[in-house]
C-alpha positions as CSV (number, residue, x, y, z in Angstrom):
1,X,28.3,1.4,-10.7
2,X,24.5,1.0,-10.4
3,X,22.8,3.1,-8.3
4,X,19.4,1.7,-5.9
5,X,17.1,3.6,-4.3
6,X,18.4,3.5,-0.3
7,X,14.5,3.1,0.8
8,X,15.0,-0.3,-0.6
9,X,18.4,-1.4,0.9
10,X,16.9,-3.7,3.5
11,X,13.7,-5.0,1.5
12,X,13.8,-8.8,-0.4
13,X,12.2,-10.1,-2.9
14,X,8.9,-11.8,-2.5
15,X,9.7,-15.2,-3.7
16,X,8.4,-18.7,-2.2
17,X,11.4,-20.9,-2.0
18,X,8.8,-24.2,-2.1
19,X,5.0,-24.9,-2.4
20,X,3.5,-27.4,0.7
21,X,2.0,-29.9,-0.4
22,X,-1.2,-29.1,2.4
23,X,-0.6,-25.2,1.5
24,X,-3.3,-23.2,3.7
25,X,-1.0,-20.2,4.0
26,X,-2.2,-17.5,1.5
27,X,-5.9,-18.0,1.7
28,X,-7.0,-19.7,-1.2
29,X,-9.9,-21.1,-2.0
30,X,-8.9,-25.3,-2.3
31,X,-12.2,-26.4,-2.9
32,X,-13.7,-25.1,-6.2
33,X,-13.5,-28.1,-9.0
34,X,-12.8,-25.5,-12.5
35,X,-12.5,-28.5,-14.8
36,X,-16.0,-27.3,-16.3
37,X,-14.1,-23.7,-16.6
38,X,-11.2,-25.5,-18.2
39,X,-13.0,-27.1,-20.9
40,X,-15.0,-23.8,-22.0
41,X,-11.9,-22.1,-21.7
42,X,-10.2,-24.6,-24.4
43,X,-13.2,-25.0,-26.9
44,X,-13.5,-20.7,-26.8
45,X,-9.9,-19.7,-27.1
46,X,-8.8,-18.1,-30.4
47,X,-5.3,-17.6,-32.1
48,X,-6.3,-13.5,-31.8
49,X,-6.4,-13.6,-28.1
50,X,-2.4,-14.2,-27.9
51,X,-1.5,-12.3,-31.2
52,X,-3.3,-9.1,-31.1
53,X,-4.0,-6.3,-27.8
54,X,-7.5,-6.4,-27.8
55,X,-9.8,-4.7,-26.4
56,X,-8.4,-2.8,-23.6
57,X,-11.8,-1.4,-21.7
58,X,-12.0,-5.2,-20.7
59,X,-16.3,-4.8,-21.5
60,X,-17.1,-8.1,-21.1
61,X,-16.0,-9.1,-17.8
62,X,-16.1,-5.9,-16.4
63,X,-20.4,-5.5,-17.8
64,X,-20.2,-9.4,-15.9
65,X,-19.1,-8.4,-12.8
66,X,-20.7,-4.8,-13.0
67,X,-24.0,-7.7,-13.1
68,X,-22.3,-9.8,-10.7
69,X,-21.7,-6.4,-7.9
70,X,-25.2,-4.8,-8.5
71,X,-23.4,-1.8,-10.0
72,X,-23.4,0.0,-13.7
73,X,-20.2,-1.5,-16.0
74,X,-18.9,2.4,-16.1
75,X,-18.9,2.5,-12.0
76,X,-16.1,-0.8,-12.5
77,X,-12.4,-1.0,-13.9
78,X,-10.3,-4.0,-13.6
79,X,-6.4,-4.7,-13.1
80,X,-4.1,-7.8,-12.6
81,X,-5.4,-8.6,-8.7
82,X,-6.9,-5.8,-6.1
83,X,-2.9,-5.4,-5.2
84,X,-2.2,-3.8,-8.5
85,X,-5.0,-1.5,-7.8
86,X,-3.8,-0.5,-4.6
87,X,-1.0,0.3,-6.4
88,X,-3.1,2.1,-8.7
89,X,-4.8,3.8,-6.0
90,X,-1.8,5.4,-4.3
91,X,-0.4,6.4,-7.3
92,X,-3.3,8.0,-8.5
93,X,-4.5,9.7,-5.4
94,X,-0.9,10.4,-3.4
95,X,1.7,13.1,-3.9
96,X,5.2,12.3,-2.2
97,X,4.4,12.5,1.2
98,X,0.8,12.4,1.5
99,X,-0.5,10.6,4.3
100,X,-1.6,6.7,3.6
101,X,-3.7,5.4,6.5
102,X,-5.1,2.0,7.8
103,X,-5.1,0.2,10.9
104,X,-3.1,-2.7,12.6
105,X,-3.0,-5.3,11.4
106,X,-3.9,-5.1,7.8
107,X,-2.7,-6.7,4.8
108,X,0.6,-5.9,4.3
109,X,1.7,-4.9,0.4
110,X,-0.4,-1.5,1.6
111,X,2.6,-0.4,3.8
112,X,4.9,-2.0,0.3
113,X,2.8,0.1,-2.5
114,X,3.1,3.5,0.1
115,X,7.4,3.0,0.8
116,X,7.3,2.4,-3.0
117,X,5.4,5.9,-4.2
118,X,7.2,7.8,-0.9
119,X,4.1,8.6,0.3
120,X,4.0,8.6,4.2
121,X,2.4,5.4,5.9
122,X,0.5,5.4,9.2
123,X,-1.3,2.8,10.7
124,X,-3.9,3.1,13.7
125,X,-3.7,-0.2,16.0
126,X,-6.7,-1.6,16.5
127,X,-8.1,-2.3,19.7
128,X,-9.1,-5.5,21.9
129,X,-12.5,-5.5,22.9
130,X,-14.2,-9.3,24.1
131,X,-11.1,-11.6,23.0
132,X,-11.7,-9.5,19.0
133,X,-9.8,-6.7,17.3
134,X,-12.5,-4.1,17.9
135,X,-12.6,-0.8,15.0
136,X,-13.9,2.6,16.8
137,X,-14.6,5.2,14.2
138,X,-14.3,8.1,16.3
139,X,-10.8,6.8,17.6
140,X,-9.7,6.1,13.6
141,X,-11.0,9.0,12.8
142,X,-9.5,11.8,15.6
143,X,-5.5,9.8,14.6
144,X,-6.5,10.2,10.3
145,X,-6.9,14.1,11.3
146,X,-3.8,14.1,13.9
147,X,-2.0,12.5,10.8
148,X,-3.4,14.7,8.2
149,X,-4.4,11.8,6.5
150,X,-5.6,11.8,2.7
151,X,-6.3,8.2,1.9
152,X,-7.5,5.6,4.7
153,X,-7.7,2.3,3.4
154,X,-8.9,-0.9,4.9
155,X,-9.8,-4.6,4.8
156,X,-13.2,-5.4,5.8
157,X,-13.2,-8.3,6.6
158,X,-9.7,-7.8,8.0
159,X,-6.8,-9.7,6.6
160,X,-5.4,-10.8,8.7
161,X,-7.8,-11.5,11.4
162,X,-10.5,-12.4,10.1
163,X,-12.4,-10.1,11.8
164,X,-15.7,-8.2,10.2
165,X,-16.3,-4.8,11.3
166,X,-19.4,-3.5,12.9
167,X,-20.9,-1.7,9.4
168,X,-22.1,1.0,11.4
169,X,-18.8,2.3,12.6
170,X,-17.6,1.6,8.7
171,X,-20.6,4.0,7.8
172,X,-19.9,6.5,10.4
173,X,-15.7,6.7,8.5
174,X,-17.4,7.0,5.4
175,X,-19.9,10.3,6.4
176,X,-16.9,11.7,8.2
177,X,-13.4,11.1,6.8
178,X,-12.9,14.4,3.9
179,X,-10.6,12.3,1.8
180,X,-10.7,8.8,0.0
181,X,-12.4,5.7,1.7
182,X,-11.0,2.3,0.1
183,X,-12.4,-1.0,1.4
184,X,-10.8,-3.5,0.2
185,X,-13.6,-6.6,0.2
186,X,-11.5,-9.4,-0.9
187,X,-13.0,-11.9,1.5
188,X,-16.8,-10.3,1.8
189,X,-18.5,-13.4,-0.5
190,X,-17.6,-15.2,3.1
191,X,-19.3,-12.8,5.5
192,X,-22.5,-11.9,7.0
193,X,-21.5,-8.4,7.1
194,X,-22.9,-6.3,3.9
195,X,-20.7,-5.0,1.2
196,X,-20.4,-1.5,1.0
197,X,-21.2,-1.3,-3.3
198,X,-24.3,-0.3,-2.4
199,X,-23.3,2.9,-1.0
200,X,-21.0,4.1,-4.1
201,X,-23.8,6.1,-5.2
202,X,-24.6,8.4,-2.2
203,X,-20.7,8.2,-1.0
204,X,-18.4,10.2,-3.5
205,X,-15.4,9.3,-1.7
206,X,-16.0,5.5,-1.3
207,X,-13.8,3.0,-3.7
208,X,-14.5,-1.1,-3.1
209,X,-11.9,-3.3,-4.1
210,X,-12.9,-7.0,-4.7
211,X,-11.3,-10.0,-6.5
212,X,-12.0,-13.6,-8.5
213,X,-9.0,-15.0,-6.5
214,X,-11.1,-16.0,-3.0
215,X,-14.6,-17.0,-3.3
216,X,-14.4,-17.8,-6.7
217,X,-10.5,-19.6,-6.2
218,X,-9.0,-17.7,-9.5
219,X,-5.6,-16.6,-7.5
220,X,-3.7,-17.9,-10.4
221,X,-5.9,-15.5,-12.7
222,X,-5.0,-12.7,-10.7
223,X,-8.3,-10.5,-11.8
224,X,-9.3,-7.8,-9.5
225,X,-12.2,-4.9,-9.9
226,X,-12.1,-1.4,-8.3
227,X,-15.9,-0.5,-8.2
228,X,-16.6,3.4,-7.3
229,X,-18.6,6.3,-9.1
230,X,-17.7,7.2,-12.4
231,X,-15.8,10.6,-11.9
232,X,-13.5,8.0,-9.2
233,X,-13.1,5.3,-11.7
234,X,-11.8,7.7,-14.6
235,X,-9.4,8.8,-12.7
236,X,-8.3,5.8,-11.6
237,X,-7.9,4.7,-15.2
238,X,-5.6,7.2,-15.9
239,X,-3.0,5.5,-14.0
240,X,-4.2,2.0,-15.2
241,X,-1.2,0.8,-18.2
242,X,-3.0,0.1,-21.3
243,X,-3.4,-4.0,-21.4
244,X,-2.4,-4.5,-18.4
245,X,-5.0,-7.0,-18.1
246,X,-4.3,-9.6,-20.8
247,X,-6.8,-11.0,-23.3
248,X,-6.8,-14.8,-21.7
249,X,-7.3,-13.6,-18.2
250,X,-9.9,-11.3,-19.2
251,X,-11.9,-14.0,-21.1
252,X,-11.6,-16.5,-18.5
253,X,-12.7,-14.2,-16.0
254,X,-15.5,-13.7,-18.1
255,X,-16.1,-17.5,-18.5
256,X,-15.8,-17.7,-14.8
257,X,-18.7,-15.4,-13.9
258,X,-20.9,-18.0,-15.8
259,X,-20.6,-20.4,-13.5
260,X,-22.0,-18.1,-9.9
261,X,-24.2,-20.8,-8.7
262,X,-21.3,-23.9,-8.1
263,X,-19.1,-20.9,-6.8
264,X,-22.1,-20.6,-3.9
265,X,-22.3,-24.2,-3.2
266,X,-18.5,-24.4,-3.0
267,X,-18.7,-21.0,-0.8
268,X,-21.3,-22.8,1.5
269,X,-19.0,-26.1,1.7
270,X,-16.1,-23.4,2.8
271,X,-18.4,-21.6,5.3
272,X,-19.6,-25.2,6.7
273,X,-16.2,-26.2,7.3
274,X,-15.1,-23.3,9.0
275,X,-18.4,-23.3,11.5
276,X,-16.7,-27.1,12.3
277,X,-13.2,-26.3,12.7
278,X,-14.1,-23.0,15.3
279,X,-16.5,-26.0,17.3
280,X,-13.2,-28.3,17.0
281,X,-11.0,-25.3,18.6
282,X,-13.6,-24.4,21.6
283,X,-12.7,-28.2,22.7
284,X,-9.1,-27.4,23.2
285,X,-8.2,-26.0,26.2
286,X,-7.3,-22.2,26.3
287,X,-8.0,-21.9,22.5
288,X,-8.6,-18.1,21.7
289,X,-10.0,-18.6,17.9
290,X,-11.1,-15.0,16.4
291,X,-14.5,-14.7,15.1
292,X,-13.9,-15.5,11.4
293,X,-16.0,-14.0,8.4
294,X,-13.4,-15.4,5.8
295,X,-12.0,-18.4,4.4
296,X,-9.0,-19.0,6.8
297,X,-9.2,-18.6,10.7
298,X,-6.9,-17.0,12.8
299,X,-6.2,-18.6,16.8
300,X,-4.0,-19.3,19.0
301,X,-3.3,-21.8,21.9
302,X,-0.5,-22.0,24.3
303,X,1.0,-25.0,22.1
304,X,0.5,-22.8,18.9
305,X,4.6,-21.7,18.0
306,X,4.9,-26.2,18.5
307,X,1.9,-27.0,16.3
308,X,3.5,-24.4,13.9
309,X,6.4,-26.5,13.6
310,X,5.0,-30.1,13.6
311,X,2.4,-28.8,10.8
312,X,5.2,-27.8,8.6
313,X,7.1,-31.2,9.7
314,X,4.0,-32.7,7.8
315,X,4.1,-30.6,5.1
316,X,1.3,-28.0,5.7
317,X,2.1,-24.6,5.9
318,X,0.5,-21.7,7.5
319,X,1.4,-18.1,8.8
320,X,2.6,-17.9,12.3
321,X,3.0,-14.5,13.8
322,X,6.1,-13.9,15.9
323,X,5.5,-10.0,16.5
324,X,2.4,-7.5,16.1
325,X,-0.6,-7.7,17.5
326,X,-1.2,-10.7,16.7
327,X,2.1,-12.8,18.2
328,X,1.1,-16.2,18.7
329,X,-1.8,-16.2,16.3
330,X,-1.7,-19.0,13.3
331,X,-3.5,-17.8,10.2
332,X,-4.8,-20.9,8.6
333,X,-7.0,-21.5,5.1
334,X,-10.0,-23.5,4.9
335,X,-8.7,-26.4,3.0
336,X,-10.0,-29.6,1.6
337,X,-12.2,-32.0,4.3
338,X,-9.3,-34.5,4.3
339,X,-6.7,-31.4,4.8
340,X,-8.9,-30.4,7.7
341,X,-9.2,-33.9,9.3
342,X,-5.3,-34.3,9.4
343,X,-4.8,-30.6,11.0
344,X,-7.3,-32.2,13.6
345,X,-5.1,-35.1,14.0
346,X,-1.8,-33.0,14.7
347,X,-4.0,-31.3,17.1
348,X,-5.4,-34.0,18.9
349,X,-1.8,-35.6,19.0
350,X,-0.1,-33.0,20.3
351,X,-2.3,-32.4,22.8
352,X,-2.1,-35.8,24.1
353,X,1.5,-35.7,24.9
């Protein structure tokens, strides 16, 4: 008889059983028009791209988004999404039982990637401070030596609040914490808050995690970068499989990072919305909406859990959260203007009755 590992007895497999047909669940950028993409993409294509490896250093898209980041091409690797290299990351940088740290809430496959290497996860609650999740430094920082932590990982902004953290307190982490420093900057193209890349050079600990599947709405692609000094980045390699990456998502990432200028106009037509949608929610009463610096807003209301359902009833889906700190918060994407216009209708109606 098969054997499984007994750490995974209660888990299930990540599967959607249906796509919504108004799907603002998982973040994604529904406004970018890649037809352009598409058509480059078609004319550039050769039969040796699906017949043959390639080149597995990836030097074309990662020199492009070395360009794109402000950094050097050997200060960037690249692997199928930023969750891969989280993988990556713990593997590389974890024994079996090391201590994983972030705080709570944060995305959740870092908790999946840790039960998976048996390394020992931990996670510091955040705190709340003027109707926001608030990060304190000093608090993080006493619990990651209490915990004998060796990694401390985090999203900034904050998946899935929203929330962007005060840089200074993010600085302060990075000057004090003795082991890694991962910041995972999935949804920074959406924020006023800086990106820490700038600080790779003077921080030898630091490693930035971005992606092509937000601002620049390439989920399908899944294409992530790891951007860090060069001793941090050859090691991470090591753990990398060769051609992970594969040739087509490598050169259309490469296309992709052609086309910077309609990915800020659709990045403005995201952010615009979102200013709207945070008015629309101060104009219903007892709305607590968090103060977003991504492209998906996180509230709640005291009808929220009956919204939930008559949202779905209409086919839109979101993320409702039943436990955590967060209960009774609704994660929603930025969708399309009409998408937006009907979530104001199921609003307004079911405020009215």
């Amino acid at each position: 008889m098969v054997e499984f590992r007994q750490g995974l007895a209660s888990w299930e497999p990540y599967k959607l059983g249906q796509i919504a047909p108004y799907d603002l669940a998982n973040n994604e950028n529904r406004l970018m028009d890649w037809t352009g993409l598409l058509k480059n993409i078609q004319a550039n294509m050769s039969l040796s791209d699906l017949m043959y490896y390639g080149d597995n250093c990836y030097r074309d898209v990662i020199e492009k988004y070395a360009n794109y980041a402000g950094v050097h091409a050997r200060q960037v690797t690249a692997g199928v999404g930023s969750d891969f290299l989280i993988h990556m990351i713990v593997t590389t940088f974890l024994e079996k039982g090391d201590v994983f740290l972030t705080v709570d809430p944060d995305f959740f496959m870092y908790q999946v990637y840790n039960q998976l290497h048996d390394s020992r996860f931990e996670a510091y609650p955040l705190e709340w401070e003027q109707d926001s999740l608030h990060l304190s430094a000093k608090k993080l920082l006493i619990y990651a030596e209490r915990v004998e932590a060796k990694v401390l990982m985090l999203s900034n902004p904050n998946n899935p609040s929203s929330v962007a953290f005060n840089p200074k307190e993010i600085e302060q982490i990075l000057q004090s914490f003795k082991g890694l420093v991962v910041l995972d900057e999935a949804y920074i193209e959406f924020s006023d808050s800086p990106s820490f890349v700038s600080l790779i050079g003077t921080s030898p600990n630091l490693i930035v995690l971005r992606t092509l599947s937000k601002a620049f709405a390439l989920a399908g692609l899944r294409l992530g970068f790891a951007i860090a000094n060069e001793r941090l980045i050859y090691e991470l390699d090591k753990a990398i499989p060769p051609f992970s990456v594969s040739n087509v998502v490598a050169k259309i990432g490469s296309a992709a990072l052609d086309y910077t200028s309609q990915v800020e106009e659709t990045r403005q037509a995201i952010i615009a919305l979102r200013r709207e949608f945070l008015d629309f929610l101060a104009q219903i009463p007892k709305a607590q909406a968090l103060p977003s610096q991504t492209n998906f807003v996180t509230f709640t209301f005291p009808k929220a859990e009956a919204f939930y359902r008559k949202a779905l009833e209409q086919g839109f889906d979101f993320k409702y959260y039943q436990e955590g700190r967060l209960t009774g918060y609704i994660r929603m994407a930025i969708g399309r203007p009409e998408e937006m216009a009907l979530v104001k209708q199921i609003l307004l109606s079911l405020m009215a009755e």
